[in-house]
C-alpha positions in Angstrom: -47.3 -36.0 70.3 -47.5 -36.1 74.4 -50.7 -37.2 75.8 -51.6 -34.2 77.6 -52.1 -32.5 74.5 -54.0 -35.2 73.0 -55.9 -35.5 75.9 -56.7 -31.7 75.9 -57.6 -31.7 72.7 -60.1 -34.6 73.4 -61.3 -32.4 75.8 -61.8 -29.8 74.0 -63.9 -31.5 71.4 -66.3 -33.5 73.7 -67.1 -29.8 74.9 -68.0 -28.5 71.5 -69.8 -31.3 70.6 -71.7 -31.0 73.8 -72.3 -27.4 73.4 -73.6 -28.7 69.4 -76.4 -30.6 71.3 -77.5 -28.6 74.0 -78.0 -25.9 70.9 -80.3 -28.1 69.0 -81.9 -29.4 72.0 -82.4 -25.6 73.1 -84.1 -25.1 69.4 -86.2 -28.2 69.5 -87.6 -27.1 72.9 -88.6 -23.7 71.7 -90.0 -25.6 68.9 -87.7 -23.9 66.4 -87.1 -26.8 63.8 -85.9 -24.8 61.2 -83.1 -23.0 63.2 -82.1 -26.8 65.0 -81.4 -28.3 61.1 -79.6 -25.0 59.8 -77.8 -25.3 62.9 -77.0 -28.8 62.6 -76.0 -28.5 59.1 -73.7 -25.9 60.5 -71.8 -28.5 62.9 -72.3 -31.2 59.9 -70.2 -28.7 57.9 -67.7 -27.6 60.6 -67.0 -31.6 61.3 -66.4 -32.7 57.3 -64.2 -30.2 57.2 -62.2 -31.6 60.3 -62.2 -34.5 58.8 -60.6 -32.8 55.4 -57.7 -31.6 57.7 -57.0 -35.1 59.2 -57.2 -37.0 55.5 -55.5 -34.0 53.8 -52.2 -33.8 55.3 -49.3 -35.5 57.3 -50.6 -36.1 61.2 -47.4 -33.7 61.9 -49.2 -30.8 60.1 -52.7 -31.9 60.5 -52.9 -31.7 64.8 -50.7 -28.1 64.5 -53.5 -26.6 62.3 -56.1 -27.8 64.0 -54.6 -26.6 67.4 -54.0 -23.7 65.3 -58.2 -23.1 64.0 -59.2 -23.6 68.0 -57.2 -21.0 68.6 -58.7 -19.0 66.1 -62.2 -19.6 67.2 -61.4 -18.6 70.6 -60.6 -15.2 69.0 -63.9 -14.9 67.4 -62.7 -16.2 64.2 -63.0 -19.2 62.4 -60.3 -20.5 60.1 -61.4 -22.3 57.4 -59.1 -24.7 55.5 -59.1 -24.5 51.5 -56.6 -26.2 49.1 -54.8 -28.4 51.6 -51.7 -29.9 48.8 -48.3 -30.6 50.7 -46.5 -33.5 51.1 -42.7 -32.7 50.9 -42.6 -29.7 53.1 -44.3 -30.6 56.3 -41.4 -30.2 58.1 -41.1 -26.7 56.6 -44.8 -25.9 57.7 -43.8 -26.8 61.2 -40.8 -24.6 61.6 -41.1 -21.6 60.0 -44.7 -21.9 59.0 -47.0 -22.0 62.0 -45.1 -19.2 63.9 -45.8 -17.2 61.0 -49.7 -17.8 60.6 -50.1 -17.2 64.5 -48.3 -13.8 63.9 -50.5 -12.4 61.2 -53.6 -14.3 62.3 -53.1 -12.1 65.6 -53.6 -9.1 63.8 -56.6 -9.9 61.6 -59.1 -8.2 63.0 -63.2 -8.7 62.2 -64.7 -6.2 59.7 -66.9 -3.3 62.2 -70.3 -5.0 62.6 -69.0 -8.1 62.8 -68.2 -10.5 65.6 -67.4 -13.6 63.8 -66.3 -13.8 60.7 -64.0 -16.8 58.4 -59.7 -16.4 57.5 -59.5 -18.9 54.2 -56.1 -20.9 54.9 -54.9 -22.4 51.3 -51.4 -24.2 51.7 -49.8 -25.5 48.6 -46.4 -26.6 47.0 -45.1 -25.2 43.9 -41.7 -24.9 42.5 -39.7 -25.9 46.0 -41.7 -23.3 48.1 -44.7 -23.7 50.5 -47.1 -21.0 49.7 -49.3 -20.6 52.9 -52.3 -18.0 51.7 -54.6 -16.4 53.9 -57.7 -14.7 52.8 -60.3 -12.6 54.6 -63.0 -9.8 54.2 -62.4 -6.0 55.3 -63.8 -2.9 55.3 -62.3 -2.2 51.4 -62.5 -6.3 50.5 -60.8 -8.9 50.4 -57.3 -8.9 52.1 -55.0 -11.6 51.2 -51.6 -12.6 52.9 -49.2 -14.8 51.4 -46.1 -16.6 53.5 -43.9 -18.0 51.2 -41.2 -20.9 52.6 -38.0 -21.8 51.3 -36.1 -25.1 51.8 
């Protein structure tokens, strides 16, 4: 990985962590305990589940994806990570895979009403294949999308 993008993504995460305390301190000040603890319960959440990413999977997958969710966000999405079970394929994730997910999660679009909503990303081996699943609420329901790699 070059250091620019590390560096960038560093970056990146001192500024939403900033952003996470100047939100609380905002709540505190207008003496709004309640909302500062549901909102820090909020970033608690958002960061175990970073944490899940990193422990889950191969570095080589793990920094893609996560690249992958800040893009997401900045799109007034957020991409939640679910079953998280590959070991063999990581290579297969990063060549086929993540040009894939960025194609379909471009045209997701938020259910009218809403300006942020969650994609559910499950990836998973079974049988030889990678099964990358995405899952996400609509106007009729759920919509699910499956990409399925092939060695």
């Amino acid at each position: 990985m070059d250091t620019e993008k590390v560096v960038r993504l560093l970056s990146r995460r001192r500024h939403d962590y900033a952003n996470h305390l100047q939100v609380i301190k905002g709540y505190m000040e207008l003496e709004m305990p309640e909302r500062a603890m549901e909102y820090l319960d909020s970033a608690a959440r958002e960061l175990a589940q970073e944490s899940r990413l990193f422990n889950s999977l191969p570095s080589a997958v793990s920094i893609p994806l996560y690249e992958l969710q800040l893009w997401t966000q900045d799109r007034g999405a957020s991409l939640r990570m679910g079953k998280l079970m590959i070991k063999d394929t990581a290579d297969l994730v990063l060549s086929q895979g993540l040009t894939a997910l960025y194609q379909v999660l471009e045209e997701v679009k938020a259910p009218d009403g809403e300006e942020e909503f969650e994609v559910w990303l499950d990836l998973v081996e079974d049988q030889g294949q990678t099964i990358i699943r995405l899952t996400w609420p609509g106007e009729s329901g759920q919509f699910r999308r499956e990409i399925v790699l092939t060695r």
